[in-house]
N, C-alpha and C positions, 0 to 999 in steps of 0.2 A: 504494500500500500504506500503509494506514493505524491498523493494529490492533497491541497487541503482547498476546499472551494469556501467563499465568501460572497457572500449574498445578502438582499433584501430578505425579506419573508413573507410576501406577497404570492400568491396564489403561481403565478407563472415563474418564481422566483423555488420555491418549492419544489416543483415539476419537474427544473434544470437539477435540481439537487439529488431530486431522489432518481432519477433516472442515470446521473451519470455515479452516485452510488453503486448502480447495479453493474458499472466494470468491475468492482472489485477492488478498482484503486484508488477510493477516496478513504483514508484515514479520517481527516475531521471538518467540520464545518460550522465556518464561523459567521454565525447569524444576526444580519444588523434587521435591530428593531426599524422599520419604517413607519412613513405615516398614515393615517388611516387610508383605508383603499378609497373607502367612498367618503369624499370632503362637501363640508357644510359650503353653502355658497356664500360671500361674500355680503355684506349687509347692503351697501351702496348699490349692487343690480337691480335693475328693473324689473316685473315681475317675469315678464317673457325670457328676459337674460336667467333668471334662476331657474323657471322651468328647464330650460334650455340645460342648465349648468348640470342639475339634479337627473336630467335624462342622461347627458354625458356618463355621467360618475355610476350611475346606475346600471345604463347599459353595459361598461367595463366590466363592472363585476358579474353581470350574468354570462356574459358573453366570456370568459376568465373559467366561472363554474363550470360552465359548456367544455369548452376546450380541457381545462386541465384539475378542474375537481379541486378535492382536500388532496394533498400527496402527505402521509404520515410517513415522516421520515425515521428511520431505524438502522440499528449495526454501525453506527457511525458516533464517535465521540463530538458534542456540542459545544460550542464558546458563546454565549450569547451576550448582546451588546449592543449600543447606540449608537448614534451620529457622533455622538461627543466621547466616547470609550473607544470607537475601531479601532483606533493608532495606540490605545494605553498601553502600556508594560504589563498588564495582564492575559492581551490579546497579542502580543509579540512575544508572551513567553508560552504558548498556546503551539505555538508555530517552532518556538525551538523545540519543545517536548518529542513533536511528533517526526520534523527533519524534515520534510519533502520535497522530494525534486521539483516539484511542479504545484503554484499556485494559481489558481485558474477565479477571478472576480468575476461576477454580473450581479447588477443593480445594489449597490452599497456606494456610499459617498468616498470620497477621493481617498487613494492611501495616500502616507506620507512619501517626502523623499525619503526620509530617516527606514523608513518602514520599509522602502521599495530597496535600503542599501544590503536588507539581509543576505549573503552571499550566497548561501548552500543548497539556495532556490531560486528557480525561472517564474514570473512574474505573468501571466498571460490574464486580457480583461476580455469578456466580451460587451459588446456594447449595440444595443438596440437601436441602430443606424446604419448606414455604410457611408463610410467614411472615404475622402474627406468631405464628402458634398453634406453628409449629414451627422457632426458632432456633437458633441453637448447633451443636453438632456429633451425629453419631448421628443423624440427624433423617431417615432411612428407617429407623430402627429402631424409635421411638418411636411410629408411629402403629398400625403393628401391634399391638403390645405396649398399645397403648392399647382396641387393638379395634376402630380407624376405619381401614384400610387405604387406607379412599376417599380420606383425606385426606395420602395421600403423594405428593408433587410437587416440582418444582424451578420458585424463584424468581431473575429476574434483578432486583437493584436495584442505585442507585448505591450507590456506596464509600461507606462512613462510619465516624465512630471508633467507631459503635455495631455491637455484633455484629447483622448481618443485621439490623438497626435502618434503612435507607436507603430513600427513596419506590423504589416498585416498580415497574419497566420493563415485564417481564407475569410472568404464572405460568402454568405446563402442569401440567397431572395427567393419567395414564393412567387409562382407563377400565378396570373390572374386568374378568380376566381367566379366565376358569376352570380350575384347575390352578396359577393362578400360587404358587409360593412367596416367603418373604419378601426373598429375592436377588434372585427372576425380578422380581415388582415393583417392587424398586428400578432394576434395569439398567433396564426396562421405561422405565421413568421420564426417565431420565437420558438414553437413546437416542433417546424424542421430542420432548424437551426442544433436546437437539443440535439434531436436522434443520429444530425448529420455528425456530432460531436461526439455523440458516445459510441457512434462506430469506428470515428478516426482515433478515438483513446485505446480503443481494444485492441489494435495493431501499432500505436506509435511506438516506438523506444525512447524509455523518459529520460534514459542513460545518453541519447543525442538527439535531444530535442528541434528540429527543425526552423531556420532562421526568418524571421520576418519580411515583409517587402517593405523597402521604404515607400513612404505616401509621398505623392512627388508636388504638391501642392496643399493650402490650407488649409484649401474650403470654406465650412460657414462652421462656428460655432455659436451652437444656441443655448442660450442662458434659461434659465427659469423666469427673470424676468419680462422676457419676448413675448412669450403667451399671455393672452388675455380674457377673461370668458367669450369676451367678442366675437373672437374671430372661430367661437362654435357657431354662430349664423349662415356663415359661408357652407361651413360642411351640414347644418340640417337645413335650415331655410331654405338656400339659396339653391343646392345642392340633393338636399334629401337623402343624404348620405348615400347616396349610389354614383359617386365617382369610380369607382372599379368597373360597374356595369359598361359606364359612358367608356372607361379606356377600350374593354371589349368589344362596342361597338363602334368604332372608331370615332365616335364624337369628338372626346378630348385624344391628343397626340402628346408624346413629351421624349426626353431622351429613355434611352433602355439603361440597365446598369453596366456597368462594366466589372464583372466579379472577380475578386484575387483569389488566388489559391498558391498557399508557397508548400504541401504537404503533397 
């Protein structure tokens, strides 16, 4: 057992854990408390803005249960933790106990540098984007909202101090689905992304772990502050949440992705 993963605890967060569990080569997992799935709206919105907001956050979670359930994680030693504890000397001694060649993050807030300088471990994030066009946080939300849905995917790269800045291990994108909405696409994502992962852990060698691609430009990164309930009007109002349908049927056009693989 060679892997310690680090994660949120959110429902799709869960999913990646216990499933990549079942290689066999997760030693431990270090679990960041997040924040609630489903968020109150905002007092200042309008009433329509709240409905609006309240469907959003609602349909996530159904749409979440649908795809990926309760996953009761087991066989595996737990660390559990905060936004404000990830980097503590509690959870860095967590990590020497166990030793592992390979530490693999999705959905948990920044490590540190101090954190990322442990030696006797490879560093690998994924991250609910493809990179560079889509960094930062939000980044199943942005391509819709952009009108490229094609372009929503999860990348794995190394750790680095730069946000999803790191050479790229590979990327998966789901192939358009008809009916999907803007949740169904994202879990859609996140679920092939998983299984594509825990087939390439069952044959990699964690004794020569495979080098990154560097990212050959910036791209965009997106802040938490960028989003705003607002711009949910686009995607139901305006939209009806059947952007996917419209890429399907050639209504909307946009570029295709261009996906890495260094494995």
């Amino acid at each position: 057992m060679s892997i310690i993963l680090i994660t949120g605890d959110h429902p799709r967060h869960r999913f990646f854990v216990k499933n990549l569990i079942e290689t066999g080569l997760v030693s431990g997992w270090i679990r960041e408390k997040r924040e609630d799935f489903i968020q109150r709206s905002p007092k200042y919105l309008s009433r329509n803005l709240k409905n609006l907001y309240k469907y959003h956050f609602n349909s996530r979670a159904e749409v979440e249960e649908d795809f990926f359930g309760f996953s009761k994680i087991e066989n595996v030693s737990i660390h559990k933790t905060d936004k404000n504890n990830l980097n503590s000397k509690e959870t860095f001694k967590f990590i020497i106990e166990k030793n592992p060649k390979l530490i693999i993050s999705y959905g948990c807030h920044k490590l540190s540098d101090k954190f990322l300088e442990f030696k006797n471990s490879i560093f690998w994030n994924a991250h609910g984007g493809l990179s560079p066009n889509y960094r930062g946080v939000i980044t199943h939300f942005w391509p819709s909202y952009f009108l490229e849905p094609q372009m929503t995917g999860v990348t794995l790269h190394e750790t680095s101090s730069r946000i999803d800045g790191g050479n790229i291990i590979f990327q998966s994108a789901s192939s358009m689905v008809k009916g999907d909405t803007l949740h169904m696409l994202s879990a859609r994502n996140i679920k092939i992304f998983t299984m594509i992962l825990k087939e390439k852990l069952k044959i990699i060698n964690l004794n020569k772990l495979p080098k990154g691609i560097a990212q050959k430009n910036t791209g965009k990164i997106f802040k938490g502050s960028d989003w705003r309930p607002e711009h949910l009007s686009l995607i139901y109002n305006l939209y009806e949440d059947k952007i996917v349908d419209m890429v399907i049927s050639g209504e909307i056009k946009g570029k295709e992705p261009n996906l890495i693989n260094s494995i």
